[in-house]
LOKETOR-332488 format. One line per 10 residues: their letters; for each residue x, y, z of C-alpha. Coordinates in nm, 2 decimals, m for minus. Layout:
# residues N
a) X:Y:Z | ...
END
This chain:
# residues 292
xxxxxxxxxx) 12.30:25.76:1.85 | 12.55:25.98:2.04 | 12.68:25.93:2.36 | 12.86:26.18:2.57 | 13.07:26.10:2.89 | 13.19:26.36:3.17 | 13.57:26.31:3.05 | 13.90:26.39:3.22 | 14.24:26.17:3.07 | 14.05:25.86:2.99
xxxxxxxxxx) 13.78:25.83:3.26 | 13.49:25.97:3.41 | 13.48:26.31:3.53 | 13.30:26.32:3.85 | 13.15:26.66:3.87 | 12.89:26.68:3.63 | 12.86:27.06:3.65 | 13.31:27.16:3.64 | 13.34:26.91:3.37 | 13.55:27.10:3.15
xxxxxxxxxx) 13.52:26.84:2.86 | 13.29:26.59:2.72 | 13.38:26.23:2.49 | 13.12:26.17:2.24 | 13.08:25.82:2.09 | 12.88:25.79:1.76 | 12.72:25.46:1.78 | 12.59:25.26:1.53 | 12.43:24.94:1.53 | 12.55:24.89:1.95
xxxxxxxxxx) 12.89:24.97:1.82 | 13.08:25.27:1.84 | 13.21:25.42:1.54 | 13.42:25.67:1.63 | 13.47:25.92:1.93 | 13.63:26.30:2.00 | 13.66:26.51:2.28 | 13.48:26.82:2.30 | 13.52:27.14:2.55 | 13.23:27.23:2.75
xxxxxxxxxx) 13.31:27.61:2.67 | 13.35:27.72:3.00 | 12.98:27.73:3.11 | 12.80:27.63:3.41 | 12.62:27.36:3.49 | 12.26:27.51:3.42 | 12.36:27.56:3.03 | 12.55:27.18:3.00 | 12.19:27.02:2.91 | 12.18:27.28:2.63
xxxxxxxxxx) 12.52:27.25:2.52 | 12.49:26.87:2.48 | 12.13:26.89:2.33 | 12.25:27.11:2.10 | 12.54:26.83:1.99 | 12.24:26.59:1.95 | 12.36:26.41:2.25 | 12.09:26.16:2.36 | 12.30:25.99:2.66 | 12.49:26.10:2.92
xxxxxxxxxx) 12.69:25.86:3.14 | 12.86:26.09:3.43 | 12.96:26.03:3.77 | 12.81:26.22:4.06 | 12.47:26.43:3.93 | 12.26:26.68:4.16 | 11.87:26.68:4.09 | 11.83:27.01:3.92 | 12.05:26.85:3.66 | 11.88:26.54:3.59
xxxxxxxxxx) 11.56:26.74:3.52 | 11.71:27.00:3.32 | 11.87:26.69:3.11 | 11.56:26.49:3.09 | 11.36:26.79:2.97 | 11.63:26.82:2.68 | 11.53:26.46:2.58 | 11.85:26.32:2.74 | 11.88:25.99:2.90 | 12.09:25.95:3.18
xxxxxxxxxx) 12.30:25.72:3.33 | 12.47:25.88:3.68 | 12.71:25.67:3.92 | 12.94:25.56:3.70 | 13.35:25.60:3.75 | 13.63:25.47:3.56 | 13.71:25.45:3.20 | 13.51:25.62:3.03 | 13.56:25.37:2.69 | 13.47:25.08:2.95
xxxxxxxxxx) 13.12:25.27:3.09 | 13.03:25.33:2.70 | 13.12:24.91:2.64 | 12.91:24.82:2.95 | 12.60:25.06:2.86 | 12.56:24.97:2.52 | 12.58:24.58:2.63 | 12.31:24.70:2.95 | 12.49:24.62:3.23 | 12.59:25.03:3.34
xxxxxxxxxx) 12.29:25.08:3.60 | 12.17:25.45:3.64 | 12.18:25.56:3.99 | 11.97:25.87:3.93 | 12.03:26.21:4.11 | 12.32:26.14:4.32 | 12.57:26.31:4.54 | 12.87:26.05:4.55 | 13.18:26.17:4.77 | 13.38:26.05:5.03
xxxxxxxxxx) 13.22:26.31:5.31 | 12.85:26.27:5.27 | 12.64:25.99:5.42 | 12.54:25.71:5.26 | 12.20:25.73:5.10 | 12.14:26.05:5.22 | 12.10:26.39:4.94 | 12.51:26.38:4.91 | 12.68:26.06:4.92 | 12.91:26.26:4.72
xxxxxxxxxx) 12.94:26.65:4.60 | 12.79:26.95:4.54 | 12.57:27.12:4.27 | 12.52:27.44:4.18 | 12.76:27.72:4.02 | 12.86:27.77:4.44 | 12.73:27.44:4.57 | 12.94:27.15:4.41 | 12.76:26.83:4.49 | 12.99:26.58:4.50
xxxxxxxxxx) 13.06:26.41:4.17 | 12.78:26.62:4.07 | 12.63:26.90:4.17 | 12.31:27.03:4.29 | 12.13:27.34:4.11 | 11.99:27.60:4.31 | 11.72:27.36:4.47 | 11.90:27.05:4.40 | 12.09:26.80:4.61 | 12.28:27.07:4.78
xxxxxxxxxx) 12.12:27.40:4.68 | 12.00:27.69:4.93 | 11.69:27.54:5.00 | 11.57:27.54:5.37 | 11.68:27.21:5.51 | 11.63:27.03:5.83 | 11.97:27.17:6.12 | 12.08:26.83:6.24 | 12.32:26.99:6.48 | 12.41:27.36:6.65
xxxxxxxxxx) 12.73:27.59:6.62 | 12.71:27.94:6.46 | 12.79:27.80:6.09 | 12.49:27.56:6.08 | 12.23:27.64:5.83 | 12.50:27.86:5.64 | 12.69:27.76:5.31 | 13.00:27.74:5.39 | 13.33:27.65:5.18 | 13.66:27.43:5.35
xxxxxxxxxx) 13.91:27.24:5.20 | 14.00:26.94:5.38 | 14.24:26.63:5.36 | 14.13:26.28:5.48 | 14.38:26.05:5.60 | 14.37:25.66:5.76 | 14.52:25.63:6.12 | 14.82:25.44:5.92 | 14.91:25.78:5.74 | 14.76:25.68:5.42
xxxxxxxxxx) 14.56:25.93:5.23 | 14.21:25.85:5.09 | 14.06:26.21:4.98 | 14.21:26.57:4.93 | 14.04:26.82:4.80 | 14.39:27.00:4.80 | 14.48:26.79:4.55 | 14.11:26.82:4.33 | 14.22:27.19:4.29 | 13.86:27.27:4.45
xxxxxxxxxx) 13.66:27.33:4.74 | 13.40:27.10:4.91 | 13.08:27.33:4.92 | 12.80:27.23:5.17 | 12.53:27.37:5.41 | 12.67:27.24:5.75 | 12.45:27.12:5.99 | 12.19:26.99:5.76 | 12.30:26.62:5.74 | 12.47:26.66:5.43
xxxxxxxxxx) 12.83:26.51:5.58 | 12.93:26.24:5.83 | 12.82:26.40:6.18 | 13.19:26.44:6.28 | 13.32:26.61:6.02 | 13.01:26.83:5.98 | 13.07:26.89:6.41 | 13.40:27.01:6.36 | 13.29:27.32:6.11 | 13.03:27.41:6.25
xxxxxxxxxx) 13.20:27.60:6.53 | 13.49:27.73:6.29 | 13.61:28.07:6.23 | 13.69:28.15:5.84 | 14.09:28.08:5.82 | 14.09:27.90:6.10 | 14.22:27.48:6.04 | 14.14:27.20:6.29 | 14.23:26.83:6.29 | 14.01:26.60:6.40
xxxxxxxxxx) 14.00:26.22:6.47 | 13.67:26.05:6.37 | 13.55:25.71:6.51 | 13.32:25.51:6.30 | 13.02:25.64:6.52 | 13.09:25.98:6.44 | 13.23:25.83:6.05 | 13.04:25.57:5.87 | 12.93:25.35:6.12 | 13.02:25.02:6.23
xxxxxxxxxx) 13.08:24.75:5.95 | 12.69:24.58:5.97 | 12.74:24.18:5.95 | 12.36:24.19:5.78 | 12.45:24.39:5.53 | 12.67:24.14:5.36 | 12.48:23.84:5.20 | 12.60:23.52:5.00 | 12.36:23.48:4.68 | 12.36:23.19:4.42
xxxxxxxxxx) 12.51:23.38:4.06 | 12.23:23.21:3.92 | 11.96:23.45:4.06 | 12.15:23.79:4.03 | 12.17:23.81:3.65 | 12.49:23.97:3.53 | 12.71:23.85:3.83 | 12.89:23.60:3.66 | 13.09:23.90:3.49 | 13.18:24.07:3.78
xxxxxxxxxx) 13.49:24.03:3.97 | 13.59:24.06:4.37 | 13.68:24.41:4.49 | 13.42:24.56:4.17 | 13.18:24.82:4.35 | 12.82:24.80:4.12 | 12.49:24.93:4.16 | 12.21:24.70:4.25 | 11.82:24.80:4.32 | 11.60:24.79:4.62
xxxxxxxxxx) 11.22:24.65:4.58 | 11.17:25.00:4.57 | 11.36:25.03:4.22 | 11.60:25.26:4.39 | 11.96:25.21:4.34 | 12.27:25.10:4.62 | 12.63:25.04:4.58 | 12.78:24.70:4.71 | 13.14:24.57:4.67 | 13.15:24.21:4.55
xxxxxxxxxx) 13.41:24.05:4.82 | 13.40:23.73:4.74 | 13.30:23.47:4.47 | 13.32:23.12:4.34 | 13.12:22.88:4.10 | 12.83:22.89:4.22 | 12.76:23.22:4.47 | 12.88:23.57:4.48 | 12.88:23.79:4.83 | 12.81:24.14:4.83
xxxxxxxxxx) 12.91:24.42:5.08 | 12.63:24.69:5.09 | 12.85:24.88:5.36 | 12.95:25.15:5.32 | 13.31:25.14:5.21 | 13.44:25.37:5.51 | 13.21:25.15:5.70 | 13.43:25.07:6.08 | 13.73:25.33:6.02 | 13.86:25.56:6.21
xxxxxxxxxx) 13.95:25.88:5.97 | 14.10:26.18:6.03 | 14.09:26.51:5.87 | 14.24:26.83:5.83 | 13.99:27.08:5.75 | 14.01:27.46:5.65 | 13.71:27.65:5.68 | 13.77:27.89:5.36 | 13.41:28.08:5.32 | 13.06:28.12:5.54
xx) 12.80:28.24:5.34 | 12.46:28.39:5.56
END
């Protein structure tokens, strides 16, 4: 069996579509063999399902993954296993031992609401979707979404770079730094509603700072949405450490990230808010592009 991971100096490259390179682990046996990195040539995201298919690649573990990925993936016979961050030898470890959980079509960055299309990035050779991207019709594509809000940019594409910084001066995101834009149709609820207000009224070159409250943000830290279990009734638990972020599932079968924040002998107590969840955040945002 092969098993390729998004790959960028040792872990997880969370862009499914710019991943410029790919580790493949021969496995044999549930253990790996041997590994090497390969290039992804350069091509876009819609010919990455071909270009591992045609490595007889039959898993991918990846980060952040827009929809129109995950089919085009699946159709090539690939399994895949989305959500995943770190080292990339440790996601491989955990996969083959089953405890890597597969958080299906995801878009998993810092600006995008919780459970909504983007947690995270943007897919598409335009349309990044955070960690992953969405094709043409995927988590982010061009497809006519629901406006959430007004200004003259909403309903458009539109391209900004931004910096994200805690009241304290300490910075938590840049997309400076990432070398890359954050790509997004504003006004469509695919960002927190304060950062999403403050493009939608921007002119192209023109950079604001804004100052979010948690209303506007994440939301205010929910007291119900941290529970105290017994270790014996989450299987797995007993291996997982405090301040570890993991993927449990619903009754619905659909996948949510919680923060383990606490443990001892007996219980564990998991976090489902969202990390952000009662900050205040401020940005600096550059409204690069509008597309009509």
């Amino acid at each position: 069996m092969k098993i390729a991971v998004t790959y960028d100096n040792g872990n997880i490259f969370q862009h499914f579509g710019r991943t410029e390179s790919f580790k493949v682990y021969e496995v044999e046996d549930g253990k790996i063999v041997s590994s090497e990195v390969i290039g992804s040539d350069g091509i876009g995201h819609g010919a990455l399902a071909g270009l591992l298919a045609g490595n007889a690649i039959q898993v991918l573990i990846c980060g952040g993954l827009g929809g129109g990925a995950l089919n085009a993936l699946r159709n090539a016979g690939i399994e895949v296993c989305a959500g995943a961050s770190g080292s990339a030898d440790e996601a491989v470890e955990a996969y083959l031992r089953g405890d890597l959980v597969d958080s299906g079509a995801n878009c998993d960055h810092h600006h995008h609401e919780e459970g909504e299309c983007c947690g995270g990035h943007h897919d598409g050779e335009d349309h990044e979707c955070c960690g992953g991207h969405g094709e043409g019709g995927g988590c982010c594509g061009r497809h006519a979404q629901q406006l959430t809000l007004e200004g003259k940019n909403a309903g458009k594409s539109v391209r900004v770079h931004y910096r994200g910084t805690f009241d304290d001066g300490t910075q938590f995101d840049s997309s400076y730094d990432r070398g890359e834009t954050l790509d997004f149709v504003c006004g469509t609820g695919m960002m927190i509603r304060g950062f999403d207000k403050a493009v939608a009224d921007m002119e192209v070159g023109q950079a604001v700072d804004v100052h979010l409250m948690p209303e506007e943000a994440y939301g205010p830290k929910d007291p119900e949405a941290i529970i105290t279990i017994a270790i014996a009734q989450l299987p797995g638990s007993k291996n997982l450490n405090v301040g570890e972020r993991v993927y449990l599932r619903n009754m619905m079968g659909q996948p949510f990230p919680v923060t383990v924040t606490a443990k001892d002998d007996d219980t564990i107590t998991l976090d489902a808010n969202h990390e952000m969840a009662g900050r205040e955040l401020n940005f600096h945002i550059e409204l690069i592009e509008v597309q009509e």
